[in-house]
C-alpha positions as CSV (number, residue, x, y, z in Angstrom):
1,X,29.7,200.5,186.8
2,X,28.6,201.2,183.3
3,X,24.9,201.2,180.9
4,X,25.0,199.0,178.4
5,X,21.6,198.8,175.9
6,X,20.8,195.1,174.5
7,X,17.9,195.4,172.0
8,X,15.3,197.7,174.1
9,X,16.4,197.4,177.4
10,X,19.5,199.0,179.0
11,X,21.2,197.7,182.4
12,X,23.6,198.8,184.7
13,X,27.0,196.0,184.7
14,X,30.1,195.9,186.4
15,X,33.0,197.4,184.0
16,X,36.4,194.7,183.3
17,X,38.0,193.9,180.6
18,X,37.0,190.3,180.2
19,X,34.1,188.3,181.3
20,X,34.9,186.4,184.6
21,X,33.3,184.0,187.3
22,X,35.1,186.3,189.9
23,X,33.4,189.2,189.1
24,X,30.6,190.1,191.8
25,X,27.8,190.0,188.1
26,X,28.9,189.5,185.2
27,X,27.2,190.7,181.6
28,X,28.2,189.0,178.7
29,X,27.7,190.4,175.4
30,X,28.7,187.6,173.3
31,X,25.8,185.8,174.7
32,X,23.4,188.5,173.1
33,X,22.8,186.1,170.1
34,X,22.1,183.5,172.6
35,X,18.9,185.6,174.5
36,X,17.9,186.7,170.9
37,X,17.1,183.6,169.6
38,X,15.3,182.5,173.2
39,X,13.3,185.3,172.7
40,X,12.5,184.6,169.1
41,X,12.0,180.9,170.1
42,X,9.5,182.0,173.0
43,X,7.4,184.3,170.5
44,X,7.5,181.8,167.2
45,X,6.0,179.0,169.8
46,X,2.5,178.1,170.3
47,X,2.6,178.8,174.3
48,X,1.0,181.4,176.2
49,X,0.8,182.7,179.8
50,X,4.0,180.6,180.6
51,X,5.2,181.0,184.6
52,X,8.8,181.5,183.5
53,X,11.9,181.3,185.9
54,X,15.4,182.2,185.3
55,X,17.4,181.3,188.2
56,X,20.9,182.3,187.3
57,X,19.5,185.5,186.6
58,X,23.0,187.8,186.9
59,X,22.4,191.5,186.1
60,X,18.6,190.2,184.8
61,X,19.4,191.3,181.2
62,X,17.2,188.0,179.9
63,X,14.0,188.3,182.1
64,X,14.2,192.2,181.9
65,X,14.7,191.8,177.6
66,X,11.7,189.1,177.6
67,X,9.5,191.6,179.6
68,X,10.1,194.3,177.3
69,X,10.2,191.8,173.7
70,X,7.7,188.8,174.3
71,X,4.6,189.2,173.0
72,X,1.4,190.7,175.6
73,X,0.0,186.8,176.0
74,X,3.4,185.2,176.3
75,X,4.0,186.0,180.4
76,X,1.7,185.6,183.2
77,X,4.5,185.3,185.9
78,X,8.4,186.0,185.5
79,X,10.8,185.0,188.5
80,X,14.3,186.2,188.6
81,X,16.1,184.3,191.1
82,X,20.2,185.0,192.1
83,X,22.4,183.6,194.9
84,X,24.5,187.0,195.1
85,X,22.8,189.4,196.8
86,X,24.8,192.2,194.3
87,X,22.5,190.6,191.9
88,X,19.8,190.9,193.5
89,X,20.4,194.7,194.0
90,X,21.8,195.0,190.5
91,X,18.1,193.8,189.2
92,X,16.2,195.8,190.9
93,X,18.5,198.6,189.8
94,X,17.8,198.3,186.1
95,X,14.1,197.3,186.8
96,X,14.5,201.3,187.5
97,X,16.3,202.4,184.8
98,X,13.8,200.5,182.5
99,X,10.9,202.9,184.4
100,X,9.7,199.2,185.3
101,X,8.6,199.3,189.2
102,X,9.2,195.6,190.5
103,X,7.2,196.1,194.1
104,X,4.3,197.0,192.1
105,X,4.6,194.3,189.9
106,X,4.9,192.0,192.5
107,X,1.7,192.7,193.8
108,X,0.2,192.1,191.4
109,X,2.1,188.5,191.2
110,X,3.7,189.3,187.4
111,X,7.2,189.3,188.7
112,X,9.1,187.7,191.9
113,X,12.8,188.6,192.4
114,X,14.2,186.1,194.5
115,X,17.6,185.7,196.2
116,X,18.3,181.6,197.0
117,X,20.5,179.3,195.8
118,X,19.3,178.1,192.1
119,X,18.0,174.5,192.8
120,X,16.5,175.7,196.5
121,X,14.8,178.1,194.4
122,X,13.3,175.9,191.9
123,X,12.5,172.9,194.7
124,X,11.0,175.8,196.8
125,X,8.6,176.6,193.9
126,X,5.5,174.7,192.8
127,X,6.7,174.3,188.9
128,X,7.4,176.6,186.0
129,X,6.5,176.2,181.7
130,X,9.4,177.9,180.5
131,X,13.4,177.3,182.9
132,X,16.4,178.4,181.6
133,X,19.6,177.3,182.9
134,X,22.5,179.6,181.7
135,X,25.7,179.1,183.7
136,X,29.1,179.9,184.0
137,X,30.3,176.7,183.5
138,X,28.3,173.0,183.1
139,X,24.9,173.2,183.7
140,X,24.8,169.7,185.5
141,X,24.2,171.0,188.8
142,X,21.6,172.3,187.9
143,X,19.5,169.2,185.8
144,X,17.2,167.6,188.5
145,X,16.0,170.3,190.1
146,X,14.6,171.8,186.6
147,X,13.2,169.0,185.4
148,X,11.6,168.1,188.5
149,X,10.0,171.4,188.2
150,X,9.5,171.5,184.3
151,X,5.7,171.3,183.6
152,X,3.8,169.1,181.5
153,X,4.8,170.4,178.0
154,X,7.1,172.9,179.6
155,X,10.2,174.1,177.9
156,X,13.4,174.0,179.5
157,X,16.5,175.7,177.4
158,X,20.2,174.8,178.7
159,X,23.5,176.5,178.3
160,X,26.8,174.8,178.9
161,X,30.1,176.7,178.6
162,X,32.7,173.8,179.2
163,X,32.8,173.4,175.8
164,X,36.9,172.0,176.8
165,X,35.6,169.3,178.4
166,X,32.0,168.5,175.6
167,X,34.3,168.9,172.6
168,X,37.0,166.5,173.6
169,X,40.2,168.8,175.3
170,X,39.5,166.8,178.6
171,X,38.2,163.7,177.7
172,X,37.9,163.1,181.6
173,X,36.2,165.7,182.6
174,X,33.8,165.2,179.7
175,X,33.7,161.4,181.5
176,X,32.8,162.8,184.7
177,X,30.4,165.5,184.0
178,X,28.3,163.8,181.1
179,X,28.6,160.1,181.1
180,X,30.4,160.3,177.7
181,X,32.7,160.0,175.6
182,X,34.1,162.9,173.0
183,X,35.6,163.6,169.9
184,X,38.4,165.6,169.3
185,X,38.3,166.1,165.4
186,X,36.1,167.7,162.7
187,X,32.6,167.3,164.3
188,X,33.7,167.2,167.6
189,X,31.1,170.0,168.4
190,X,28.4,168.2,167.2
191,X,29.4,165.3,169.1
192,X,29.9,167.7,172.3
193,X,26.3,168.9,171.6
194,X,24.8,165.8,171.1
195,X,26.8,164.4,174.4
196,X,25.0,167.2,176.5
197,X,21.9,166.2,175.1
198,X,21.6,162.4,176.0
199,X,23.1,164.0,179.6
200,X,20.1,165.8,180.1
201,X,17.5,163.4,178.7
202,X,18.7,160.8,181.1
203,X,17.6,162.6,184.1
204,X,14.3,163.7,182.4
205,X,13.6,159.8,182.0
206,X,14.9,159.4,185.5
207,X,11.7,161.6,186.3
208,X,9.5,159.9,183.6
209,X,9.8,163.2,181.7
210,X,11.0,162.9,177.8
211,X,12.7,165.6,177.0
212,X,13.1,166.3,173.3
213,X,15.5,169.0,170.9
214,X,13.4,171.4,169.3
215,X,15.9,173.9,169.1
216,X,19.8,173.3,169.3
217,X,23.2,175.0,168.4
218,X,26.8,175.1,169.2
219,X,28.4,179.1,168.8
220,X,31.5,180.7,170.1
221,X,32.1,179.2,173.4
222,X,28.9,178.1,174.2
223,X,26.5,174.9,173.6
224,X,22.8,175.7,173.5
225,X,19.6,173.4,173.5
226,X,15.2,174.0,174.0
227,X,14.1,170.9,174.8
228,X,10.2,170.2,175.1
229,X,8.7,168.0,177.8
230,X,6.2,165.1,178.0
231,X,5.6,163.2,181.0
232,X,5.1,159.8,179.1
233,X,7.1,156.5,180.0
234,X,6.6,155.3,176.5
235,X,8.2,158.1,175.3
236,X,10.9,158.1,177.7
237,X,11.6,154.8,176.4
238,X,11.6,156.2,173.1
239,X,14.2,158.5,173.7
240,X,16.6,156.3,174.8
241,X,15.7,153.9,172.1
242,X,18.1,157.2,170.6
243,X,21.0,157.1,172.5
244,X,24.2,155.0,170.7
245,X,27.8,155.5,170.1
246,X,29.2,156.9,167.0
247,X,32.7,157.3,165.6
248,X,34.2,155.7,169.0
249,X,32.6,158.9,170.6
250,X,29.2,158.9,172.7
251,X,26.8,157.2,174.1
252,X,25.2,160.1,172.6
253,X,21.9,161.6,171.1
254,X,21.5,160.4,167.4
255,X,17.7,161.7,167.0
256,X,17.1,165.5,165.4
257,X,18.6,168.6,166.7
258,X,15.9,170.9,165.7
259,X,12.2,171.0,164.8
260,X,12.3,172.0,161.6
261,X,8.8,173.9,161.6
262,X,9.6,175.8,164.5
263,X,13.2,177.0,163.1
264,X,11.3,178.0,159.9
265,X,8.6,180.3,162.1
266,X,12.0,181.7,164.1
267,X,13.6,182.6,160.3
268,X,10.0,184.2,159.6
269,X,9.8,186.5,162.9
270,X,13.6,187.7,162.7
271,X,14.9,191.1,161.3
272,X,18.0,191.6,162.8
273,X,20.6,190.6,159.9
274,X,23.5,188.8,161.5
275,X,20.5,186.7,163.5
276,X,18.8,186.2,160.5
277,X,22.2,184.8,158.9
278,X,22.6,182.3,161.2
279,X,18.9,181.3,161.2
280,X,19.1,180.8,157.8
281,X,21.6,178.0,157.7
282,X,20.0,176.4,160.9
283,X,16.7,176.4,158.6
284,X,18.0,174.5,155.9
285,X,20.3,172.5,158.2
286,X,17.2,171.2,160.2
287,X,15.9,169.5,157.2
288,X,18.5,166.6,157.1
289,X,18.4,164.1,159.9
290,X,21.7,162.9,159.6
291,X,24.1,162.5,163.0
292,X,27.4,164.0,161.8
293,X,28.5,166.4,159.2
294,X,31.5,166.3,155.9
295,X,34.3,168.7,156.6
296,X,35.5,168.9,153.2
297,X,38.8,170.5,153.7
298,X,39.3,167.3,155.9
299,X,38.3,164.4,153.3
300,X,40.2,166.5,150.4
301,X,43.5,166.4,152.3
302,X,43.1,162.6,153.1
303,X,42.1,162.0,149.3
304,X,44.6,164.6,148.1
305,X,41.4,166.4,145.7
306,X,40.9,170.5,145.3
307,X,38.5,171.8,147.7
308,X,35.5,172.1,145.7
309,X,33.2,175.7,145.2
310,X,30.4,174.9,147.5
311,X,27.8,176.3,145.7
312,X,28.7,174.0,142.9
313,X,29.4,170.8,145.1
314,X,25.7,171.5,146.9
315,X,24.1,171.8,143.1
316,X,25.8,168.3,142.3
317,X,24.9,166.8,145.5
318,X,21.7,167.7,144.7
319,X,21.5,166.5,141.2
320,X,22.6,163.0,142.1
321,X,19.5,162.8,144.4
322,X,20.5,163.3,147.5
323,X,19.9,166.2,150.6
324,X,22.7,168.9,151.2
325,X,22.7,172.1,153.2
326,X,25.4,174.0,154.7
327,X,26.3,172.9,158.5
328,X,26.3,176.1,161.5
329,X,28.9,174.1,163.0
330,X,31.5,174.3,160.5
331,X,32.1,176.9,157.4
332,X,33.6,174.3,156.1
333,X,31.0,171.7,156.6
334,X,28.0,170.3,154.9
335,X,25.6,167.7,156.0
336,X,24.1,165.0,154.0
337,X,22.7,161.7,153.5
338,X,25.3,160.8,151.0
339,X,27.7,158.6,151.6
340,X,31.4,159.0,151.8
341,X,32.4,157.1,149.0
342,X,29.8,158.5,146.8
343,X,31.0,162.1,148.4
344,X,34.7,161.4,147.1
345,X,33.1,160.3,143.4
346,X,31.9,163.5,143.2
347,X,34.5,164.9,144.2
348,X,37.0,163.9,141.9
């Protein structure tokens, strides 16, 4: 066993040399950026006193960080919830070693530390505002029982690390697990993203829950997405009205990835650099509402042109009338509602 600190809290993992499904808990620390931003996402929102439940809950690393970083009015209840019962023990463990005393909490109804199988744990309860689903692997298993226990206006926030299978490696497995068809080129993470999406719409609608992207992103191995929830059948019907193919790839989800607003209040509450790096590009990102992005290393070998300085391509773009901004999903990406012809004009 080792202590490892992630922003203010510090927690007792198992020590191996790579992340792995075999490993009695596992902490990953390239997911750090991913439980920063939910925690900047769960403070920049206009919800309070949200019963939140984390039911993959591993060494406890996200509920024990929200306890210690979200706001005083942002919790009334938190419930950690883990099939392994190392997990279990683990948790309680760096409850300790964060001089936070679980039994007493628990009487007092703030926490619950549960050890079920995920979707028994969520059928079992009577609902929850905020559910995050962070597995090692798809999260598909895991879809109906959240969103039967999503709340009205409740956020639910998904991870899916197949990112082989979303981005196009194994087109069949993509099949099987989402209902779609990927890319394998350029945008093929976008695509993945926007795949995973439509899969987890479809069983909100199934539940006459619309579920909507506020906040979405694709990083290192991992696909990420907030969705907000409305228990409407009109607006079910309007978010399917949003599903279609595109570039032979899909059905897929061809509304926005982000709400723009809401990206702009995450920018504003950040001060860690690197975060605020990647928030910055999401920012101006979120403004276009375009499906797809230009790689232009891509179009200048096909049109045999020099890549362009960005910078200066951007300012062009820009000049001619048209909205630009630098894509997360590719450094070598922009997206835009300019055409591809009038792309290549400019180009020349």
């Amino acid at each position: 066993m080792k202590t490892i600190k992630e922003g203010n809290t510090s927690i007792y993992t198992y020590e191996s040399e790579k992340v792995s499904k075999d490993l009695p808990v596992f902490y990953n620390e390239v997911m750090k950026l991913n439980r920063d931003l939910s925690i900047l996402l769960l403070n920049s929102i206009n919800k309070h006193l949200m019963q939140i439940a984390l039911p993959l809950s591993g060494t406890g690393i996200r509920g024990l960080r929200f306890m210690r970083e979200l706001k005083a009015d942002k919790i009334q209840n938190i419930s950690f919830n883990d099939n392994s019962p190392e997990a279990i023990k683990l948790i309680k463990d760096n409850f300790k070693l964060n001089n936070l005393k679980h039994k007493a909490l628990r009487k007092k109804r703030l926490v619950y530390i549960e050890n079920q199988d995920a979707n028994l744990f969520l059928l079992n309860s009577t609902g929850f505002d905020y559910i995050d689903i962070d597995p090692f692997g798809p999260p598909t298993p895991f879809l109906d029982a959240s969103i039967k226990r999503l709340a009205r206006e409740g956020i639910l926030a998904v991870t899916a690390t197949d990112t082989s299978a979303l981005s196009g490696t194994y087109p069949k497995a993509c099949k099987r697990k989402y209902w779609a068809t990927p890319n394998r080129n350029a945008i093929m993470h976008e695509i993945g993203l926007r795949i995973l999406i439509r899969r987890v719409q479809l069983i909100g609608v199934s539940h006459q829950k619309a579920l909507t992207p506020i906040f979405s992103y694709s990083k290192d191995h991992y696909m990420r997405v907030f969705f907000t929830c409305l228990k409407s059948k009109d607006e079910c019907d309007n978010i399917i009205k949003q599903h279609d193919t595109f570039n032979d790839a899909g059905p897929l989800w061809t509304g926005q990835l982000w709400n723009h607003k809401l990206v702009k209040a995450m920018l504003k509450e950040c001060e860690d650099k690197e975060t605020k790096q990647f928030l910055t590009i999401l920012e101006a990102e979120s403004k276009i509402e375009q499906v797809g992005f230009y790689q232009l290393h891509s179009i200048c070998k096909k049109e045999k042109l020099t890549i362009p300085n960005f910078t200066t391509l951007i300012e062009k773009i820009k000049k001619a009338g048209f909205k630009v901004a630098r894509t997360h999903f590719s450094d070598k990406g922009i997206r835009s509602n300019i055409s591809y012809e009038e792309l290549v004009n400019l180009l020349n």
